[in-house]
gemmi code that builds the backbone of each chain (N, CA, C; Angstrom):
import gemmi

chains = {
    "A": [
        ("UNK", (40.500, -12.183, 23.478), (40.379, -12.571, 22.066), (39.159, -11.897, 21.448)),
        ("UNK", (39.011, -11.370, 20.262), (37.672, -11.334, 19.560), (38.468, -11.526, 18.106)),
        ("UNK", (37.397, -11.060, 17.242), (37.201, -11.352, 15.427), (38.063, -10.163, 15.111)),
        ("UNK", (38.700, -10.380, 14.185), (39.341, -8.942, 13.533), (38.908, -9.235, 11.958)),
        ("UNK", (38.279, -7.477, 11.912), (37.493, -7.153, 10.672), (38.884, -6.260, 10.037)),
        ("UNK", (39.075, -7.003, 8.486), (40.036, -6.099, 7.742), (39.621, -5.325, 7.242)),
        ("UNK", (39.783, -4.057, 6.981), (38.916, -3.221, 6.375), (39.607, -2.458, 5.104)),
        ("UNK", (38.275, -2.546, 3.464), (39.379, -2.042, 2.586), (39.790, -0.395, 3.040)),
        ("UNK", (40.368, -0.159, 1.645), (40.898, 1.923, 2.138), (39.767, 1.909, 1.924)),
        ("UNK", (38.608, 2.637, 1.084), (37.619, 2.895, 1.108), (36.473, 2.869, 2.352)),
        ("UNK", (37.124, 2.413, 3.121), (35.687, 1.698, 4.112), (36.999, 2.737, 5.452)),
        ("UNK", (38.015, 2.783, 5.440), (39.019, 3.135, 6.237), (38.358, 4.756, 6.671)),
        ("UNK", (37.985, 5.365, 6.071), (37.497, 6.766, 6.782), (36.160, 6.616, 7.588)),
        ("UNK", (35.816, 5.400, 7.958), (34.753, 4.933, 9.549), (35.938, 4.717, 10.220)),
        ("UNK", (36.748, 4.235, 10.492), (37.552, 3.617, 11.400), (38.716, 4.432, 11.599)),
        ("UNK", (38.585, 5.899, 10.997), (40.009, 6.669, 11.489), (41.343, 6.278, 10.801)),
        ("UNK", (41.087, 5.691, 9.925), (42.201, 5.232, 8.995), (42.999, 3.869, 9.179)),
        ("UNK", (42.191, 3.277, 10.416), (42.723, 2.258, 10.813), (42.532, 0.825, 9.512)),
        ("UNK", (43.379, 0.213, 9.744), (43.475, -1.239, 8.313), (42.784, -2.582, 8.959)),
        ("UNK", (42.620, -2.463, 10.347), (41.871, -3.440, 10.841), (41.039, -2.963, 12.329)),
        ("UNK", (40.180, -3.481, 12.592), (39.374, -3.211, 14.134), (38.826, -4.697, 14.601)),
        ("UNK", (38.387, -4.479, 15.901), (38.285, -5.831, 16.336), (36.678, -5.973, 16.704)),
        ("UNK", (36.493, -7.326, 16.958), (34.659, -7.101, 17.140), (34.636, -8.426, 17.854)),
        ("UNK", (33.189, -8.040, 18.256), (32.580, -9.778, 19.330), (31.175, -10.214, 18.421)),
        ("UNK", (31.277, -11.131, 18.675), (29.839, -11.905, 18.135), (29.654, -13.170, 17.716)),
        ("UNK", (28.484, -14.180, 17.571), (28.819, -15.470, 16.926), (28.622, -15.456, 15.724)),
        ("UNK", (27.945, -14.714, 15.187), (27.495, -14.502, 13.404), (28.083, -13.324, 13.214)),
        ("UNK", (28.389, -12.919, 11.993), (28.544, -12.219, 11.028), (27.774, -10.447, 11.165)),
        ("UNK", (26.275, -10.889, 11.320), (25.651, -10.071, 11.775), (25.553, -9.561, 12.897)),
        ("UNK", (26.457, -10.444, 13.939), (26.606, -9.646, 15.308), (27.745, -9.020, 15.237)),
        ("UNK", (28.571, -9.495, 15.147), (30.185, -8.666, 14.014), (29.882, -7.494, 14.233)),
        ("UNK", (28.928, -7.271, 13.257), (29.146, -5.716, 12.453), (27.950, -4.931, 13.462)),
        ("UNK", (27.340, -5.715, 14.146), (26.240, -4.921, 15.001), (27.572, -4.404, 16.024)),
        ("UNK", (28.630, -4.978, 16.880), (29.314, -4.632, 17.346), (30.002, -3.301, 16.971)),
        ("UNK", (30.918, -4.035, 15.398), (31.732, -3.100, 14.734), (30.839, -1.164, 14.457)),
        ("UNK", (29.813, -1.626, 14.475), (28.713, -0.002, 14.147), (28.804, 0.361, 15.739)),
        ("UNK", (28.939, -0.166, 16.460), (29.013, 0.976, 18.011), (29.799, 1.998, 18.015)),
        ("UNK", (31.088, 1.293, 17.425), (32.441, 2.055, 17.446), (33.038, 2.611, 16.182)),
        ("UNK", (32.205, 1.691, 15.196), (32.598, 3.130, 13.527), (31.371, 3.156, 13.543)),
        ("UNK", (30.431, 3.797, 13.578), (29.058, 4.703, 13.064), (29.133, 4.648, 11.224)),
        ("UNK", (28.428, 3.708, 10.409), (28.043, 4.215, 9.567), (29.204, 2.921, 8.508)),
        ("UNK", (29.499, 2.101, 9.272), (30.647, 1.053, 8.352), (29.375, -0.191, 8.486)),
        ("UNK", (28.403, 0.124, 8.900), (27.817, -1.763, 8.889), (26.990, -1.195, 7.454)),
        ("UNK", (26.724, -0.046, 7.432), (25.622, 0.261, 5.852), (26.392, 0.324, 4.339)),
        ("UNK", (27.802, 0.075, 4.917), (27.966, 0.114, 3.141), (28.493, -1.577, 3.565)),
        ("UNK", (28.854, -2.099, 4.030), (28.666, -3.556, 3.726), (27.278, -4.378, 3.706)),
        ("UNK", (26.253, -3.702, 4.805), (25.337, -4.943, 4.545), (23.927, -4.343, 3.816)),
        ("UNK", (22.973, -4.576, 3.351), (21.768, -3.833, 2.582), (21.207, -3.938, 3.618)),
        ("UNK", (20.808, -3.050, 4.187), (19.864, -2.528, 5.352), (18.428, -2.824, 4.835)),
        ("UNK", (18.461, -2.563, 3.765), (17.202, -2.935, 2.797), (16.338, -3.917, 2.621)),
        ("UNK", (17.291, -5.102, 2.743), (17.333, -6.101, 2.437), (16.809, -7.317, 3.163)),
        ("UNK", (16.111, -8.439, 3.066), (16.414, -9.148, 4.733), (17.487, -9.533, 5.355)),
        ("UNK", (17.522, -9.883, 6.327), (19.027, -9.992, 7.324), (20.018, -10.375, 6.770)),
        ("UNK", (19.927, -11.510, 6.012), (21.281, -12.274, 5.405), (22.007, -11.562, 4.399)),
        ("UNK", (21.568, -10.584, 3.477), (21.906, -10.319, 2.457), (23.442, -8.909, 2.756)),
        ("UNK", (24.230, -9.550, 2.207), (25.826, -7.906, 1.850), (25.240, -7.655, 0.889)),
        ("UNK", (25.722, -6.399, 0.656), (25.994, -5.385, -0.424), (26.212, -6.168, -1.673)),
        ("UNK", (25.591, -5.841, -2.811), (26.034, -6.151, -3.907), (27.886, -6.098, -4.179)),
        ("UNK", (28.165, -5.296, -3.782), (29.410, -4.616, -4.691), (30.661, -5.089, -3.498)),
        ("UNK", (30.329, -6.152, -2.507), (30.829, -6.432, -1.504), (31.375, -7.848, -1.105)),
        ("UNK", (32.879, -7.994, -1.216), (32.896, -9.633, -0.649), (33.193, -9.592, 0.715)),
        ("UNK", (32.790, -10.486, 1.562), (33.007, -10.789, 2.984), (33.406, -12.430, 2.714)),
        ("UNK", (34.705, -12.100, 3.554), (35.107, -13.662, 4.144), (35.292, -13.939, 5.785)),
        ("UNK", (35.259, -15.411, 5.892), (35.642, -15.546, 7.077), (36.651, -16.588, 7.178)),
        ("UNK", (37.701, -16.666, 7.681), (39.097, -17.141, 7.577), (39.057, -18.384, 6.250)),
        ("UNK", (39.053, -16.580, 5.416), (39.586, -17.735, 3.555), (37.757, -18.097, 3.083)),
        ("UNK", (36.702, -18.235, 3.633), (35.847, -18.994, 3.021), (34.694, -17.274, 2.944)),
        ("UNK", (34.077, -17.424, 1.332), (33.529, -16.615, 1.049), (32.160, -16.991, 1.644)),
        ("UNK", (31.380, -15.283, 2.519), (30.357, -15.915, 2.896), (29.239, -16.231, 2.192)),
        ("UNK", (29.422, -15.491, 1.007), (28.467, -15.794, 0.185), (27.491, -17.284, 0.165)),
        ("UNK", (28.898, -18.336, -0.001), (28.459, -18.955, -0.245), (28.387, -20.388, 1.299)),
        ("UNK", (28.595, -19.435, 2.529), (28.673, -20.158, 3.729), (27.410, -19.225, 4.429)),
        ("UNK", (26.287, -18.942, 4.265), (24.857, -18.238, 4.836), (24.724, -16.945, 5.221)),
        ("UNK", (26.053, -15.686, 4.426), (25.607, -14.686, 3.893), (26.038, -14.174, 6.087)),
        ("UNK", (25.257, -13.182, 6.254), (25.446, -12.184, 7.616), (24.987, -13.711, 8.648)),
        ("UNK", (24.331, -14.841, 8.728), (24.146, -15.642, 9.660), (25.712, -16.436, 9.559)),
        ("UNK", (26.543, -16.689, 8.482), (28.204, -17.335, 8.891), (28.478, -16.779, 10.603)),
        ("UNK", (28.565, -18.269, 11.137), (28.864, -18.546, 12.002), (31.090, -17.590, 12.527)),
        ("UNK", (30.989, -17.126, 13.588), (32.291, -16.209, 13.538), (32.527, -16.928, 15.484)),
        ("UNK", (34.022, -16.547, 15.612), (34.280, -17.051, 16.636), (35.908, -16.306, 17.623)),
        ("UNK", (35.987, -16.036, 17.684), (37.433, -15.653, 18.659), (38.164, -15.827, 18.019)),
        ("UNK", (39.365, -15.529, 17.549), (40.309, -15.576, 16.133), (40.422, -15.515, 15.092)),
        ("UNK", (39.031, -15.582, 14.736), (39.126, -15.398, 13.323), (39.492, -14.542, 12.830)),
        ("UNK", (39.677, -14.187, 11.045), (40.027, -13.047, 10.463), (38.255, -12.994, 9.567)),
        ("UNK", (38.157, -11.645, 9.590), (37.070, -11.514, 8.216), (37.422, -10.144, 7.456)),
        ("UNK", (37.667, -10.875, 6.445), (38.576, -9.880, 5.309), (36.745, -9.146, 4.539)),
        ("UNK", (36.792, -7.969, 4.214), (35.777, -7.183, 3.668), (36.743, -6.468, 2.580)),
        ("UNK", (36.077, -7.228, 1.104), (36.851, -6.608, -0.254), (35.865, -5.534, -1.154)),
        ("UNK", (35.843, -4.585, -1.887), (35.168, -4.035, -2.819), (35.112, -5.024, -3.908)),
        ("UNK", (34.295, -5.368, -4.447), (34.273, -6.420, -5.558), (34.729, -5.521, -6.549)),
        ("UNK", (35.549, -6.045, -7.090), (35.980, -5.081, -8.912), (35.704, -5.667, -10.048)),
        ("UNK", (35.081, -5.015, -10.469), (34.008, -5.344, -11.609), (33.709, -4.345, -12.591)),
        ("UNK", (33.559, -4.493, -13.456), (33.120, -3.537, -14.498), (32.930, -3.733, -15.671)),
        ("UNK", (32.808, -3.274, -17.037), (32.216, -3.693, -17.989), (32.444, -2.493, -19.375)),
        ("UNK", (32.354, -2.984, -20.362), (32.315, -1.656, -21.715), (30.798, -1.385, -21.809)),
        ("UNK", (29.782, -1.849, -21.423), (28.300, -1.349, -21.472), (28.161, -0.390, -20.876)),
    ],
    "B": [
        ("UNK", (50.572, -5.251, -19.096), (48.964, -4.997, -18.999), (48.526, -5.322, -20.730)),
        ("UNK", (49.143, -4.404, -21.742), (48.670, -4.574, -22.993), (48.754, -6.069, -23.850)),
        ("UNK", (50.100, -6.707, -23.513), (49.933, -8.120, -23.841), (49.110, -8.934, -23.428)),
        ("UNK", (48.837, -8.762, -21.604), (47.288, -9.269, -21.574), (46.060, -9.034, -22.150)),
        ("UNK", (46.303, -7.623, -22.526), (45.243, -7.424, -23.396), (44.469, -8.102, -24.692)),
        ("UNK", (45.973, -7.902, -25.302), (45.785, -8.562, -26.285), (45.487, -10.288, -26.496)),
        ("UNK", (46.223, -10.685, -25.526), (45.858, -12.371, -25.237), (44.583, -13.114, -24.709)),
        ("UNK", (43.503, -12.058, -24.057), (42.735, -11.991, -23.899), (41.363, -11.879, -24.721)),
        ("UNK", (41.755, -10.779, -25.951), (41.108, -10.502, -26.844), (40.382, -11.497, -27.858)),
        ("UNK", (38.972, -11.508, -27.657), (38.209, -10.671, -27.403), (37.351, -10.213, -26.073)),
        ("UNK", (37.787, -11.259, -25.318), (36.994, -11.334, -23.770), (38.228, -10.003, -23.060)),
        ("UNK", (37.421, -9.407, -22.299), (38.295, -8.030, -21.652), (39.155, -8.794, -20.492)),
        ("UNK", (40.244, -8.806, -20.358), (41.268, -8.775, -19.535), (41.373, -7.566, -18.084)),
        ("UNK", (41.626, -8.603, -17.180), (42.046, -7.577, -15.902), (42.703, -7.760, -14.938)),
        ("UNK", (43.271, -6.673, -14.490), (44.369, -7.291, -13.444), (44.516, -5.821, -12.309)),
        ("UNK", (45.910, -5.949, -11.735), (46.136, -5.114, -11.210), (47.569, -5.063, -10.956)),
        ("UNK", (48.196, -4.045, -10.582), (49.538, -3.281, -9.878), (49.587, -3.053, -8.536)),
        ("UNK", (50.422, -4.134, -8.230), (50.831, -3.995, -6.412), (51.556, -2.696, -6.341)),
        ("UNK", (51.887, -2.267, -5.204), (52.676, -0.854, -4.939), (52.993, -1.184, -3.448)),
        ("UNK", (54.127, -0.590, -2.810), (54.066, -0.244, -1.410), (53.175, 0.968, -0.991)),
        ("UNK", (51.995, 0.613, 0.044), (51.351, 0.819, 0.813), (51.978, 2.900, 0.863)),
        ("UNK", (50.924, 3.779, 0.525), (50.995, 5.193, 0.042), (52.233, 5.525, -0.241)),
        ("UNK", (52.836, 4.680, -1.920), (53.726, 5.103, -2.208), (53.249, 5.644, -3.558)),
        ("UNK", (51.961, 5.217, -4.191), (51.510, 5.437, -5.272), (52.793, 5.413, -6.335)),
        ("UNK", (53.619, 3.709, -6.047), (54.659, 3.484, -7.328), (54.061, 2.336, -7.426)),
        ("UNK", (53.731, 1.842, -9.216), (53.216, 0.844, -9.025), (54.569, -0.154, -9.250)),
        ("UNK", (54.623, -1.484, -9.115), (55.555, -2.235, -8.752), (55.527, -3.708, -9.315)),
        ("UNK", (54.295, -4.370, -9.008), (54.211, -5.609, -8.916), (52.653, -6.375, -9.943)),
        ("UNK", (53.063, -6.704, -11.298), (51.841, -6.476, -12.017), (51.584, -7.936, -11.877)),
        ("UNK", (49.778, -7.929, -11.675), (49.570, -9.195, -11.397), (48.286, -9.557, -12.511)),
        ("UNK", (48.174, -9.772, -13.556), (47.406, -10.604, -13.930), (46.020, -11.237, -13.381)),
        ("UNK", (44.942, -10.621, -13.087), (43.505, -11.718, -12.675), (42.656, -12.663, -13.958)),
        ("UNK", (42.423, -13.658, -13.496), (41.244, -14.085, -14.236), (40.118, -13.155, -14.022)),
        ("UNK", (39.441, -13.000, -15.523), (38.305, -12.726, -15.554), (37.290, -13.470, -15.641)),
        ("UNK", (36.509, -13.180, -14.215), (35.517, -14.593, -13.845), (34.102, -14.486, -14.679)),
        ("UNK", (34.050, -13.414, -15.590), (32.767, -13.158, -15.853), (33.108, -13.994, -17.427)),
        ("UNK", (35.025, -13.913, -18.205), (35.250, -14.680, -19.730), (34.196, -13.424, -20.377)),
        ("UNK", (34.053, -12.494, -20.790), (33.058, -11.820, -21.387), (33.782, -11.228, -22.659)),
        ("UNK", (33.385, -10.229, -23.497), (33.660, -9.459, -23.861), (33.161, -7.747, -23.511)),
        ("UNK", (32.410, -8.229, -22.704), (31.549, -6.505, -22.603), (31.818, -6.485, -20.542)),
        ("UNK", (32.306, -8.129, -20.312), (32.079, -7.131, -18.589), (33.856, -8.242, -18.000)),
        ("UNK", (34.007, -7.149, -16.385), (34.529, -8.146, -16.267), (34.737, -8.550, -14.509)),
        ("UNK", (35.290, -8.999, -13.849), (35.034, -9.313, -12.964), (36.278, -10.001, -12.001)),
        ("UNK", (36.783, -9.416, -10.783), (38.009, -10.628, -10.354), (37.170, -11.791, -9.394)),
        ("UNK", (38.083, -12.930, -9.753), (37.391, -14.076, -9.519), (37.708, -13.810, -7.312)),
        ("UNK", (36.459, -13.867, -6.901), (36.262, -13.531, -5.438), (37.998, -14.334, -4.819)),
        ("UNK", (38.250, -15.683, -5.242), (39.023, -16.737, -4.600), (40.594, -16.138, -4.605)),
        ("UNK", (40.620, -15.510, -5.996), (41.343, -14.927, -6.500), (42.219, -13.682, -5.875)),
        ("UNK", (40.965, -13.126, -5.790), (41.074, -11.828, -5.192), (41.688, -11.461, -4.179)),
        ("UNK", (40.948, -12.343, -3.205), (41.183, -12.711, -1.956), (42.660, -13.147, -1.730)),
        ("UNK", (42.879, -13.807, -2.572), (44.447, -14.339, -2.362), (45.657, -13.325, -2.405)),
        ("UNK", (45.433, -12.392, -3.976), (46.233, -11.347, -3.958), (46.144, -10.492, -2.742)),
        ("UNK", (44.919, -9.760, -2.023), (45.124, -9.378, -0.513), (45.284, -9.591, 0.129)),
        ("UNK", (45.041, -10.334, 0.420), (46.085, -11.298, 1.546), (47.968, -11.063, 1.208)),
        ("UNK", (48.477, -11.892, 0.040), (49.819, -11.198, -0.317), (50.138, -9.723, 0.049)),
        ("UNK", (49.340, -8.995, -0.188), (49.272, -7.709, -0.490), (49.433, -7.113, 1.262)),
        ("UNK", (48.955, -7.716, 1.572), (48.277, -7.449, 2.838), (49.890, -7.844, 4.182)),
        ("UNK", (50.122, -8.689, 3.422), (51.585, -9.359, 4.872), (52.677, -8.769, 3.728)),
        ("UNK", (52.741, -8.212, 2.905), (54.316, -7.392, 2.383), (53.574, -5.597, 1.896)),
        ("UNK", (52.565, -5.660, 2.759), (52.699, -3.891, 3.087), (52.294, -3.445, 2.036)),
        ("UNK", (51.468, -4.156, 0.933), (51.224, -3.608, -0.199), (49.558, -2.866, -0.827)),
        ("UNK", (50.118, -2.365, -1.686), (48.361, -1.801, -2.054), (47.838, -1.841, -3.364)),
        ("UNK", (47.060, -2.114, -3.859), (46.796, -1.506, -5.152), (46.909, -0.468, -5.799)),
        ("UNK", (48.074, -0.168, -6.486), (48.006, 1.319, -7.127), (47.456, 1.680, -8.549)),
        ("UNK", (47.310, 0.530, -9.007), (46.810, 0.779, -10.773), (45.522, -1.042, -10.356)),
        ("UNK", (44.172, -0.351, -11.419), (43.282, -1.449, -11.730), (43.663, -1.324, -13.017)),
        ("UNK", (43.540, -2.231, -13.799), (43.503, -2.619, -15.441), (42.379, -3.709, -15.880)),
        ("UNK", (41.788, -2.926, -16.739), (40.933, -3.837, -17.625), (40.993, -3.030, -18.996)),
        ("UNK", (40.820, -4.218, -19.826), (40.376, -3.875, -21.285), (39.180, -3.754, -22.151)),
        ("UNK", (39.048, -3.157, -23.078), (37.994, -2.631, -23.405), (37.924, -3.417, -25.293)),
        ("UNK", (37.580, -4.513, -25.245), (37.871, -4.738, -26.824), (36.849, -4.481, -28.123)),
        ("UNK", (35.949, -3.362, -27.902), (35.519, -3.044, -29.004), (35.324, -1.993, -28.666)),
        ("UNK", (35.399, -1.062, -27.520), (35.313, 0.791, -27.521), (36.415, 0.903, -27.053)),
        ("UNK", (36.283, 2.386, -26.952), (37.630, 3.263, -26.332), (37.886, 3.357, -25.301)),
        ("UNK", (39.332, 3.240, -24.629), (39.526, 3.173, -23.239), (39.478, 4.555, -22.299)),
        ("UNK", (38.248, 4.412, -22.069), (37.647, 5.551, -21.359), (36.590, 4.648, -20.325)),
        ("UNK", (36.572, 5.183, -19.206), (35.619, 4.180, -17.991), (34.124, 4.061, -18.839)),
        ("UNK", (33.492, 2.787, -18.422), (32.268, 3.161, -18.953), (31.149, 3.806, -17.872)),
        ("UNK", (29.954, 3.281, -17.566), (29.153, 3.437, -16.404), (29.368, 2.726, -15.518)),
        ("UNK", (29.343, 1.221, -15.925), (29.629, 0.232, -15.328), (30.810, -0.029, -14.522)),
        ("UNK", (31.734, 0.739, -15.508), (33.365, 1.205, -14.577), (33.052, 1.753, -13.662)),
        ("UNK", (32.381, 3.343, -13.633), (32.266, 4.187, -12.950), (31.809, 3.786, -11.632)),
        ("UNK", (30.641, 3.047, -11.672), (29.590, 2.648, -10.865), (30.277, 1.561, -9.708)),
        ("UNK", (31.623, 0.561, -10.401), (31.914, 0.050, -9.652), (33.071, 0.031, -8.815)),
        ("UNK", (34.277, 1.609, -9.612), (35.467, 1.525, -8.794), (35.267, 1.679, -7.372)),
        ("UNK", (35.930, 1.290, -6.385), (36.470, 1.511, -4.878), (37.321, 1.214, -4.413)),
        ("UNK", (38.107, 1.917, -5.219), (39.388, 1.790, -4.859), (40.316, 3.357, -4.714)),
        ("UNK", (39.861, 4.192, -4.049), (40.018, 5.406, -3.828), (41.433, 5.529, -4.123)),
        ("UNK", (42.549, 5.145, -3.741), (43.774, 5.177, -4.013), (44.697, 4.668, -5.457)),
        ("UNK", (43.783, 4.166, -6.127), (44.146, 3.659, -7.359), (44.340, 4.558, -8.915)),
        ("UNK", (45.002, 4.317, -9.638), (44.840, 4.843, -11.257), (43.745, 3.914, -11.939)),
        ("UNK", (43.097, 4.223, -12.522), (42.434, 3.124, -13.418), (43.059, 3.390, -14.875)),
        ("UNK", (43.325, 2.269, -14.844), (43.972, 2.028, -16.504), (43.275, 1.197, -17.336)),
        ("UNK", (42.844, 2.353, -18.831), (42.009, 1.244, -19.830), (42.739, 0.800, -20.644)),
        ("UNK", (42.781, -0.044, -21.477), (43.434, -0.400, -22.421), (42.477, -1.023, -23.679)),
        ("UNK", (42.229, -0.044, -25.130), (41.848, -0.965, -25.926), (42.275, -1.451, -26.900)),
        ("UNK", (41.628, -2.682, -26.571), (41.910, -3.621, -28.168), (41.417, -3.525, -29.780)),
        ("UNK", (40.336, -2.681, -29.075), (39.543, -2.380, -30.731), (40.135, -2.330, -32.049)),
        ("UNK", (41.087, -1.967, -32.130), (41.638, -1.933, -32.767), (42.473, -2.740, -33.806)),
        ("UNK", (43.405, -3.592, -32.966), (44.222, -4.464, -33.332), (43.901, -5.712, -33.227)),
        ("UNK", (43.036, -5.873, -32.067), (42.421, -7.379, -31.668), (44.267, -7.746, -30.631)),
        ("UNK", (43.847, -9.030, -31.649), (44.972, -9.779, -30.521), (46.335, -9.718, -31.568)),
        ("UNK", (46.279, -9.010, -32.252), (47.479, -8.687, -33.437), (48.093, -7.549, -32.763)),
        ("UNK", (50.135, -7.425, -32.946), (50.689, -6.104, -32.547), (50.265, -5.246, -33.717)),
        ("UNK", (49.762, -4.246, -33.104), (49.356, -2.953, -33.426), (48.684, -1.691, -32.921)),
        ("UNK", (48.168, -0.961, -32.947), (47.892, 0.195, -32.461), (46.594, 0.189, -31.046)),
        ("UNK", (47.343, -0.232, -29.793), (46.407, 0.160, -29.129), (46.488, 1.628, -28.284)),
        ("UNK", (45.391, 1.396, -27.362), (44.725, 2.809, -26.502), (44.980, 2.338, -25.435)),
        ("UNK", (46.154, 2.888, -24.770), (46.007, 3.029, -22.793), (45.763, 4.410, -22.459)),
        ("UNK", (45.018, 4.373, -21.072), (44.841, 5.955, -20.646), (44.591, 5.740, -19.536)),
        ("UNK", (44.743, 6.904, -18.285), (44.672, 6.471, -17.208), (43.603, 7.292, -16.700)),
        ("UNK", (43.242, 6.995, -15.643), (41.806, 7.916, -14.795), (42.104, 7.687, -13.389)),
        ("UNK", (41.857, 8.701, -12.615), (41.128, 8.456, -10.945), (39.403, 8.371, -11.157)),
        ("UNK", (38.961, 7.619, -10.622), (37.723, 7.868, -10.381), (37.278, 8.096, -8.599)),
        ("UNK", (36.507, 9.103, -8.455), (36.758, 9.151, -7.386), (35.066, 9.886, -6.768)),
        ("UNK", (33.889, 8.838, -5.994), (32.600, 9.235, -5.731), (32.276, 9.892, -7.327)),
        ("UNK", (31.991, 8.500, -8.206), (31.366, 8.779, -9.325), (32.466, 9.866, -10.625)),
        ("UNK", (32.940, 10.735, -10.175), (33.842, 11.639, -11.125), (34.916, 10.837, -11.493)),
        ("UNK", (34.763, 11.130, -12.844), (36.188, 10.682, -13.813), (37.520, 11.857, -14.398)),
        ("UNK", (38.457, 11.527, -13.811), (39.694, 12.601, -14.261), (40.891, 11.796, -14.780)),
        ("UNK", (40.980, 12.027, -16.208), (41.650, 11.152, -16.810), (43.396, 11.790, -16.408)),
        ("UNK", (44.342, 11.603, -16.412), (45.936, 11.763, -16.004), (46.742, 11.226, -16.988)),
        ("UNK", (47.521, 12.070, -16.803), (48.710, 11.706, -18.299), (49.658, 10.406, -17.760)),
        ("UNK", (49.981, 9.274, -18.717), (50.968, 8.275, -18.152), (52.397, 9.201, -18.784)),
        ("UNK", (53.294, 8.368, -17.931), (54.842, 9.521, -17.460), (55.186, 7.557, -17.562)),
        ("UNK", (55.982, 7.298, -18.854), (56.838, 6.287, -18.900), (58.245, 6.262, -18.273)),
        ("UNK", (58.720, 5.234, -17.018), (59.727, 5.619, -16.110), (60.100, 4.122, -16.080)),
        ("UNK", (61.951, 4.357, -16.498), (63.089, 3.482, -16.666), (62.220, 1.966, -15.723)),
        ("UNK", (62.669, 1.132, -15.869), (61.946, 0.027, -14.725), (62.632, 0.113, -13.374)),
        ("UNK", (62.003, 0.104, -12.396), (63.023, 0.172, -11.100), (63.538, -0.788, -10.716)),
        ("UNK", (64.581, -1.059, -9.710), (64.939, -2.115, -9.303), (64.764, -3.406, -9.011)),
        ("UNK", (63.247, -3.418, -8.011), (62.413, -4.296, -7.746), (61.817, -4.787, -8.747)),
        ("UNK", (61.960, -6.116, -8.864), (61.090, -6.991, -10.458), (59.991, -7.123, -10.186)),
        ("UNK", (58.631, -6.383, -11.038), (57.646, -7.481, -11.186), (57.585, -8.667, -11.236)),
        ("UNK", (56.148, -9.114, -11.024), (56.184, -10.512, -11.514), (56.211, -9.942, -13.292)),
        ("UNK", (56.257, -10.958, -13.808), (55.702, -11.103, -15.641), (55.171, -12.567, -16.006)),
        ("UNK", (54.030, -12.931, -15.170), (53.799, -14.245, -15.889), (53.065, -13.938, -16.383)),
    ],
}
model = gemmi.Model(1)
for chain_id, residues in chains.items():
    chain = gemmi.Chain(chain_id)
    for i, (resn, *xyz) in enumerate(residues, 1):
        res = gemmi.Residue()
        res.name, res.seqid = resn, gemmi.SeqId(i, " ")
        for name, pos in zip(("N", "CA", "C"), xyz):
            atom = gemmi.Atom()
            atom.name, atom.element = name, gemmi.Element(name[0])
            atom.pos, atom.b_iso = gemmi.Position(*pos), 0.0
            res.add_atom(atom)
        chain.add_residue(res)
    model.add_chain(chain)
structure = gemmi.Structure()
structure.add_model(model)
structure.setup_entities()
């Protein structure tokens, strides 16, 4: 068993074109520490490297089966063996 | 897309066009709330969102057209467009209201790829409806 990360098209040229990959970890942030072994260069456009630990990407939703992490503690959301974690481009935009 | 527009008006309207998965036909027009209610921005509601991919996601589908409206400039991306498409496979479609408001009359659709910041606008090619029904709510 592990976590399966959905991945949008955009994010799909780390992963070889693949629509989903699989990962181990109990948080969020171990997730994607996993998921970067094996796509090189997919944990920096989801999470702000910049940033302190907890914080995604502005322009980025992460869920974990249905619940946005935003608002469940950001890269510390707790993750577990089955789950799904869907990764969306937020769409957004504006006439300014 | 344009009746939402207009029903929307003056707050910008947005949605999107399901398609089968690299068929680039769009198919299935879905209507989003705009979570931002604005007139100058707009936003799909995360819960929302999420739901249509998921659908999207177990009948093989993709986004082939984004739509939002533009109700006091011209439907041309702005920065803010620019800055936020990612959706590499998509048309972006503007639509404005400036014009008419929420009255039938003369609006602006136009389409664009945006693609790593560049904007290339594309001619729309009006085609008979196909078999498969949209939704139309």
């Amino acid at each position: 068993m592990a976590v399966e990360v959905r991945i949008p098209t955009i994010l799909r040229t780390y992963t070889g074109g693949e629509k989903a990959v699989s990962g181990q970890g109990t948080t969020l942030a171990e997730l994607f520490d996993d998921v970067e072994g094996r796509h090189p260069g997919l944990r920096a456009r989801i999470v702000d490297e910049k940033a302190d630990s907890t914080a995604l990407r502005r322009f980025v939703n992460v869920y974990v089966n249905d619940e946005d992490v935003r608002f469940s503690g950001g890269l510390s959301a707790p993750v577990a063996d089955g789950d799904v974690v869907v990764v969306l481009p937020a769409v957004a935009g504006g006439s300014l | 897309m344009v009746a939402h527009a207009r029903a929307d008006h003056p707050d910008e309207a947005c949605g999107v066009i399901a398609g089968p998965e690299g068929s680039d036909t769009p198919l299935r027009l879905v209507p989003m709330i705009n979570a931002d209610r604005s007139p100058t921005f707009f936003r799909f509601d995360p819960s929302e969102q999420l739901e249509i991919s998921k659908q999207m996601w177990a009948a093989d589908e993709e986004i082939v057209v984004v739509y939002h409206s533009h109700t006091a400039t011209e439907a041309y991306p702005s920065r803010t467009d620019v800055s936020y498409a990612a959706e590499p496979q998509a048309h972006y479609v503007l639509v404005s209201t400036a014009e008419s408001g929420r009255e039938p009359g003369p609006v602006s659709v136009r389409s664009f790829r945006i693609l790593e910041g560049e904007v290339t606008e594309e001619e729309i090619e009006v085609l008979p409806a196909p078999d498969a029904q949209g939704e139309t709510e």
